[in-house]
C-alpha positions in Angstrom: -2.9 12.1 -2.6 -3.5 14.9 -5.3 0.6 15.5 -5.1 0.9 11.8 -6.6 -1.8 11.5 -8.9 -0.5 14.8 -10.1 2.8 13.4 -10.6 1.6 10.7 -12.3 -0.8 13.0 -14.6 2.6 15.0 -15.5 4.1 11.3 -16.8 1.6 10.2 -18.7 0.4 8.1 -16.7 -3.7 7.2 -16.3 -4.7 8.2 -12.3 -7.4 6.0 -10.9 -9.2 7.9 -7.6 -11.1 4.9 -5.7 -13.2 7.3 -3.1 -16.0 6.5 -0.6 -19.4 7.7 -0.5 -18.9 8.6 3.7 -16.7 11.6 2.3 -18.9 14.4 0.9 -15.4 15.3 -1.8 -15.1 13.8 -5.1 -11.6 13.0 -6.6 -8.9 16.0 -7.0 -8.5 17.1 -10.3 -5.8 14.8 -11.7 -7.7 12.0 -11.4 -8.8 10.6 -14.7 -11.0 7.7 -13.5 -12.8 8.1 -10.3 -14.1 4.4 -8.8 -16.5 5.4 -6.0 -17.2 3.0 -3.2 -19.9 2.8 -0.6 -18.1 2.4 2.5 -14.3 2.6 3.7 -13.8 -1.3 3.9 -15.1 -1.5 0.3 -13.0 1.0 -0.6 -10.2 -0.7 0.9 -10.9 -4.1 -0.9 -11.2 -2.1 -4.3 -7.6 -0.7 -3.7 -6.3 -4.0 -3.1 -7.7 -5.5 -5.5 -7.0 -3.0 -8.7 -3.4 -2.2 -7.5 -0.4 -3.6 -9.2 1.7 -2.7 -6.3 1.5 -0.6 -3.5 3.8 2.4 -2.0 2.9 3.5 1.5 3.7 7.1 1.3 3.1 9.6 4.5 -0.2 9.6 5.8 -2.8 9.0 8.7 -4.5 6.2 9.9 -6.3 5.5 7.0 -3.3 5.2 5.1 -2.0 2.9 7.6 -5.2 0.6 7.4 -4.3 0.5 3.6 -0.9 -1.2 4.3 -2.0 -3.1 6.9 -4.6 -5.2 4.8 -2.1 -5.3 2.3 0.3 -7.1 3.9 -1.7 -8.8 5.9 -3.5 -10.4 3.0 -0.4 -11.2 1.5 1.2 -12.9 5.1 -1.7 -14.9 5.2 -1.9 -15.6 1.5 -5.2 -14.6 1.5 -4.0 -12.1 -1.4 -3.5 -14.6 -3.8 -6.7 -15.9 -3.3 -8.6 -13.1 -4.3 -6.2 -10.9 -6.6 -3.8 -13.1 -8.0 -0.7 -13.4 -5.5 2.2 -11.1 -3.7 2.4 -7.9 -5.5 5.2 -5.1 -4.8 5.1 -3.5 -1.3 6.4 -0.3 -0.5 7.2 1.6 2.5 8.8 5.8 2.2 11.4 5.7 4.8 12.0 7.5 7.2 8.7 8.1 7.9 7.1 4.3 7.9 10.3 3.1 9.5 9.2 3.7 13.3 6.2 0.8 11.9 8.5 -1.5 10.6 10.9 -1.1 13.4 7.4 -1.6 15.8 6.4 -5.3 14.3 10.1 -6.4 14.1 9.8 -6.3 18.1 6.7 -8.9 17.9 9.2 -11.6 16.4 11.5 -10.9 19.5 9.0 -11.0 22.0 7.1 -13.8 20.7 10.4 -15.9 20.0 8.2 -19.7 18.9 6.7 -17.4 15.7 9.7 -16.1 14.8 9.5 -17.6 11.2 5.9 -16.2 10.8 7.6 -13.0 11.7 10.8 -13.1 9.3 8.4 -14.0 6.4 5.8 -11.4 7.1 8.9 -8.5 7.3 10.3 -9.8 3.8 6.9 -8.5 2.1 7.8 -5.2 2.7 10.7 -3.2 1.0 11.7 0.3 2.4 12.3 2.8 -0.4 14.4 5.3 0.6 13.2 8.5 -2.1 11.0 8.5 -5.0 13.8 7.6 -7.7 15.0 4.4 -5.6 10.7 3.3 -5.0 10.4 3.6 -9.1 13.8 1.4 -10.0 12.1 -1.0 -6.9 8.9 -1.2 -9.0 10.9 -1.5 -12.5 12.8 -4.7 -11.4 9.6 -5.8 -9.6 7.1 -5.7 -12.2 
């Protein structure tokens, strides 16, 4: 994520690394505030919970767990009970869209949860570029 937090660095912004103790690396260099956490679920909690909003962009599995407990907190309203409510979700398209596309197919197969389904797909938003995610965000928070 050094690309972002370099990004935000260049803006003016104030870059927040939360890292885990399993990795042996610290935060890359355009982090101004490094949280460090002991284990990969802790550090998953921590992002939840100091996020304002949240942008899936490209990565592996981990990033993939990191949406995943986002929005699932959020479908099951566990969110709000722990960090205040629904907060912005972002997904880069094209290369999230293959997911989204993926858990679409559970509300047709499973037809008698089809509202669980439709309300669970409106948490995400699919940003199409970097310009369109920020004017998402703007309106949003």
């Amino acid at each position: 994520m050094e690309a972002s937090a370099r990004g935000a660095r260049e803006a003016g912004g104030h870059t927040i690394g939360v890292t885990c103790a399993i990795w042996p690396g610290k935060a890359n260099r355009w982090i101004v505030e490094e949280v460090r956490t002991p284990s990969f679920p802790e550090r998953l909690m921590t992002l939840i919970e100091r996020g304002d909003a949240y942008i899936a962009l490209p990565g592996g599995t981990g990033t993939l767990a990191e949406l995943a407990l986002a929005w699932e907190m959020m479908n099951k309203s566990t969110l709000s009970r722990t960090v205040g409510g629904r907060k912005p979700l972002l997904v880069m398209a094209p290369y999230w869209q293959p997911v989204i596309d993926c858990l679409k197919q559970e509300g047709e197969l499973n037809s008698g949860h089809a509202g669980w389904q439709a309300a669970a797909m409106e948490i995400v938003t699919i940003a199409r570029n970097a310009d369109e995610a920020v004017e998402i965000l703007r309106k949003s928070l």
